[in-house]
Every structure is written in C-alpha cells, then in structure tokens.
C-alpha positions as CSV (number, residue, x, y, z in Angstrom):
1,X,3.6,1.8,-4.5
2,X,6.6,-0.9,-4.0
3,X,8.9,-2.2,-6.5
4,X,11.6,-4.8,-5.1
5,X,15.0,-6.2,-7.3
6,X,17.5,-4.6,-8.9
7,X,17.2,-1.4,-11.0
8,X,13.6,-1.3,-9.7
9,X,11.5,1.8,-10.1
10,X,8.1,2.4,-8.1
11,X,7.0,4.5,-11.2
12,X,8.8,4.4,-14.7
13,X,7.8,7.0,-17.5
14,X,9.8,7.5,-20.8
15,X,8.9,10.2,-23.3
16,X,5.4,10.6,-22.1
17,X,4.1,13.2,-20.4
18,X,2.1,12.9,-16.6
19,X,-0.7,15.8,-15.4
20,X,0.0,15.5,-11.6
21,X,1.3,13.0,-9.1
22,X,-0.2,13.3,-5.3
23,X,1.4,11.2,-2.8
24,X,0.0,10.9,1.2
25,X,1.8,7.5,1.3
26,X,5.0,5.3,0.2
27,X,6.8,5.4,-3.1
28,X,9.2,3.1,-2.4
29,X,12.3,1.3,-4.8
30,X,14.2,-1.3,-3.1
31,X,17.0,-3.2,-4.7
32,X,20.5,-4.2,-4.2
33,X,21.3,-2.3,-8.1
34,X,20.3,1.4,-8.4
35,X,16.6,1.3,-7.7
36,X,15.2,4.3,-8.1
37,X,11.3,5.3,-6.6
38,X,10.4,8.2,-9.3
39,X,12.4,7.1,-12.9
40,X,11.4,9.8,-15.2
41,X,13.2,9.9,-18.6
42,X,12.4,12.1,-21.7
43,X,9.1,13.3,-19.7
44,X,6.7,16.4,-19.0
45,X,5.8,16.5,-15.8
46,X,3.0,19.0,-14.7
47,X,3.7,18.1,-10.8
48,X,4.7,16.1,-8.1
49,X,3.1,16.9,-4.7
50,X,4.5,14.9,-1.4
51,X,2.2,15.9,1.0
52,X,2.9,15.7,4.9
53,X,3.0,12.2,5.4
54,X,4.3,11.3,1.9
55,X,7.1,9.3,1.4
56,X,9.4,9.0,-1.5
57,X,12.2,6.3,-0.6
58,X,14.9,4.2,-2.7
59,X,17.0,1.8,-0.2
60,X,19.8,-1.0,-0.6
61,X,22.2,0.7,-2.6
62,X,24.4,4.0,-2.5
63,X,23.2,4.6,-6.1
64,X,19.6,4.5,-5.3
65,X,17.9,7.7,-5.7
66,X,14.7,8.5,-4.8
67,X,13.5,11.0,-8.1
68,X,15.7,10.9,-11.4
69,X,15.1,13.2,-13.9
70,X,16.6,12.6,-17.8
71,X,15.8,15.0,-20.4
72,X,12.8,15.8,-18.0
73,X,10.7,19.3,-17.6
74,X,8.8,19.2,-14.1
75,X,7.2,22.3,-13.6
76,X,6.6,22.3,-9.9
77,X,7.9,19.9,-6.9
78,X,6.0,20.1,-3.8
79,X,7.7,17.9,-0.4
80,X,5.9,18.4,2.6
81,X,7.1,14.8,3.8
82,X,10.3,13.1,3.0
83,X,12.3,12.2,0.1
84,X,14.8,9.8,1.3
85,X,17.8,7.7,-0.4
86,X,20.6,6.0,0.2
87,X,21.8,7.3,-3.0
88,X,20.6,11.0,-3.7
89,X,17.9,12.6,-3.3
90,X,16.5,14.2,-6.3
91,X,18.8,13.8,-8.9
92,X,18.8,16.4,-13.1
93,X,21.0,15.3,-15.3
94,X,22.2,18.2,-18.1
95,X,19.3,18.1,-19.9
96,X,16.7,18.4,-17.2
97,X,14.6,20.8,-15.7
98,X,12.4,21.9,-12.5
99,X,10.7,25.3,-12.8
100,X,10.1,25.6,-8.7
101,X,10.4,23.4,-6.0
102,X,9.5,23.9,-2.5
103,X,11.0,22.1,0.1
104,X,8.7,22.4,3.6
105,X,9.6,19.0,4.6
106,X,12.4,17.1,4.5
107,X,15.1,15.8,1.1
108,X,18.2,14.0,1.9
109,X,20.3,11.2,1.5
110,X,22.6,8.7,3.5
111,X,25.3,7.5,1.6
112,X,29.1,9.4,1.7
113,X,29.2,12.0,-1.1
114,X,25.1,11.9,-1.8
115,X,23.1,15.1,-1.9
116,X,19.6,15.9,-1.1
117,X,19.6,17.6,-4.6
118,X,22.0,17.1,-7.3
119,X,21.7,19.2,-10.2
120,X,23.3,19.0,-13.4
121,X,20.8,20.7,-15.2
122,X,18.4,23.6,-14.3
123,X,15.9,24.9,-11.2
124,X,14.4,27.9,-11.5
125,X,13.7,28.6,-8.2
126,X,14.3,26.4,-4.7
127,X,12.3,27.3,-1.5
128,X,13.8,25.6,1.6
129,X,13.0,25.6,5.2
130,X,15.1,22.4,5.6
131,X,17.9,23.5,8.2
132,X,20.6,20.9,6.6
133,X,19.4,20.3,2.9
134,X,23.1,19.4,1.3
135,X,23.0,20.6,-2.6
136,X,25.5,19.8,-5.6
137,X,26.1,21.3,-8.7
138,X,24.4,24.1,-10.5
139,X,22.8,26.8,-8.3
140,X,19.1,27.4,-8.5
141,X,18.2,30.9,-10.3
142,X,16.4,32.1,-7.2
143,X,16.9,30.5,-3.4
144,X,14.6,31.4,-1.5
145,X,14.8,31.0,2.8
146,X,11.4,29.7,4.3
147,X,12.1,31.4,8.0
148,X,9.5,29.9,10.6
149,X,12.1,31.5,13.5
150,X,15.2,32.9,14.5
151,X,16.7,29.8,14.6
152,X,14.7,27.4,12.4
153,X,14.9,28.4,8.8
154,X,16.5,26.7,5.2
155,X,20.3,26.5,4.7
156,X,21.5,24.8,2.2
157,X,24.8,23.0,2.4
158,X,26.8,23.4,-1.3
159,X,29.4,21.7,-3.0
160,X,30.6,22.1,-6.5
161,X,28.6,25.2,-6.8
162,X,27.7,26.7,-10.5
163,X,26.4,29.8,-11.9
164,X,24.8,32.3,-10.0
165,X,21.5,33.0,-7.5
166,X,19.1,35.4,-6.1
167,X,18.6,34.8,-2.4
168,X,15.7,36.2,-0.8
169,X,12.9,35.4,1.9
170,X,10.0,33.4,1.4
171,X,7.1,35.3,1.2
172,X,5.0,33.3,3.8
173,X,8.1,33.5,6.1
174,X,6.8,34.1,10.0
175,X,9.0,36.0,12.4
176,X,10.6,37.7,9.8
177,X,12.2,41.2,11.5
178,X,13.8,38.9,13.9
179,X,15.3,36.2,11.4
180,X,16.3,38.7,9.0
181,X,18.5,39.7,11.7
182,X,19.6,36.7,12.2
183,X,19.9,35.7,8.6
184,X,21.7,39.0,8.4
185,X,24.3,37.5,11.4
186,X,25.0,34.3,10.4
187,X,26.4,33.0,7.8
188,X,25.1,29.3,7.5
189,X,22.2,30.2,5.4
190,X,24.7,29.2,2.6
191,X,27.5,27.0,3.3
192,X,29.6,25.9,0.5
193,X,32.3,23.1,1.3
C-alpha cells in the first residue's frame, strides 16, 4: 500500500474501529509534508501484526512517522520486520493507548531528536530484543528484555523518561543463565540520556 504528496497516509481511520491488520509487505507514506504510513485517530484497534518481511515506512520529511496514534486504543503490536521514519517511529499522543507491543524486529527513526517510540500516552507492556530501540516520554508499565545471547538482547535508549516500570526477561528468552549475568553486569539494558 503507497500513498505519495503531502500529508499522505497509506491507511487513514477516524473514529472507527479495525479487527486486525497483517502486513508481509510495504506500507509506505511518502511526502514532502508529514506523511504518515498508519494514521489512526479516535480508533479501536484489535492488532497490527508486521510480520518478518513487513515494512511499515513514512519518508521525505523529519515529521513523517510511520504509526500515529490519536485518542487510539490498540491492544497488541506485533513488528517482526521494520517500522521505519524519517520522523518517529510509532508515535501516542496523551490520549492514546497500546496494551502490549512486541518488538522482535526492528523500530527506528532517522531524523535528529526522533525516537523509535514516542509516548505521550500509555503501553502497558513493551517486549524488545532490538539492541538500540531509542524511546521518549512515558515509560511502559512492564519492559520486558527479549535475550537471544549474552551479547544480543533489547536495550532501550530513553530520554525524557516518565513514571515508573517493571523490568523483567522475556519468557521465551534463550540463553538465559548466561545473559542474566550479563544483564546483571551491564548497565545498557536501560540507558537514559
């Protein structure tokens, strides 16, 4: 799915609600004014699933983001793939909302003072095994570390932290006794800057 101009959006949805969105190919926004790939405003949103080769892209402008949320409850987002902007990544404003997002693949974003995830609203719970996933704004409830090694596992970089969270290990972690001692050693699991 392409959209191509200025404040372009591959997929638009204002107080609606959407069952589940699958994606094994390209959402892509492309504009030289804020496009945005996933626009979702005033919206229920059962889930959004990036599989492996999925790709969720805005491009041509530092305030293109690839997945807005306003006034939106999404109950689970899935990226196995990549969610890529020049702008930020996933973006919740105050009044938005994602129960659980897991993070195997890859969220980030390009532009000088951009963030994978910006969150000015609330997530429940984030599960990362993205080594460099750089996060604003309001912690997630529970952060969970997706460890597939001793030296390959989620960190999140931080800035402008708020509130509190539960860090723990993701239940399907592998190598765990060894990367909990590493975990244990080193602190860039969390940075905050």
């Amino acid at each position: 799915i392409k959209s191509i101009g200025p404040s372009s959006a591959a997929i638009y949805a204002e107080y609606g609600s959407i069952g589940v969105v699958t994606n094994s190919g390209t959402i892509l926004a492309n504009g030289s004014v804020s496009p945005v790939a996933m626009n979702l405003k005033y919206t229920t949103v059962q889930a959004v699933h990036n599989l492996q080769q999925g790709v969720i892209e805005s491009s041509g402008s530092s305030g293109a983001d690839a997945i807005t949320l306003a006034g939106t409850k999404l109950s689970a987002l899935e990226n196995l793939g990549r969610i890529v902007s020049a702008g930020n990544g996933v973006v919740l404003d105050p009044h938005s909302s994602i129960s659980s997002i897991q993070n195997l693949g890859i969220i980030s974003a390009t532009a000088i003072n951009r963030y994978g995830i910006r969150n000015e609203g609330t997530i429940d719970t984030l599960v990362n095994s993205q080594s460099n996933l750089s996060y604003y704004g309001n912690l997630p409830g529970n952060y969970l570390v997706k460890i597939d090694s001793p030296s390959s596992y989620g960190q999140l970089v931080v800035t402008s932290p708020g509130g509190a969270t539960n860090v723990g290990i993701y239940s399907s972690s592998t190598n765990v006794s060894p990367a909990a001692t590493a975990l244990g050693a080193d602190p860039s699991v969390f940075y905050l800057v």
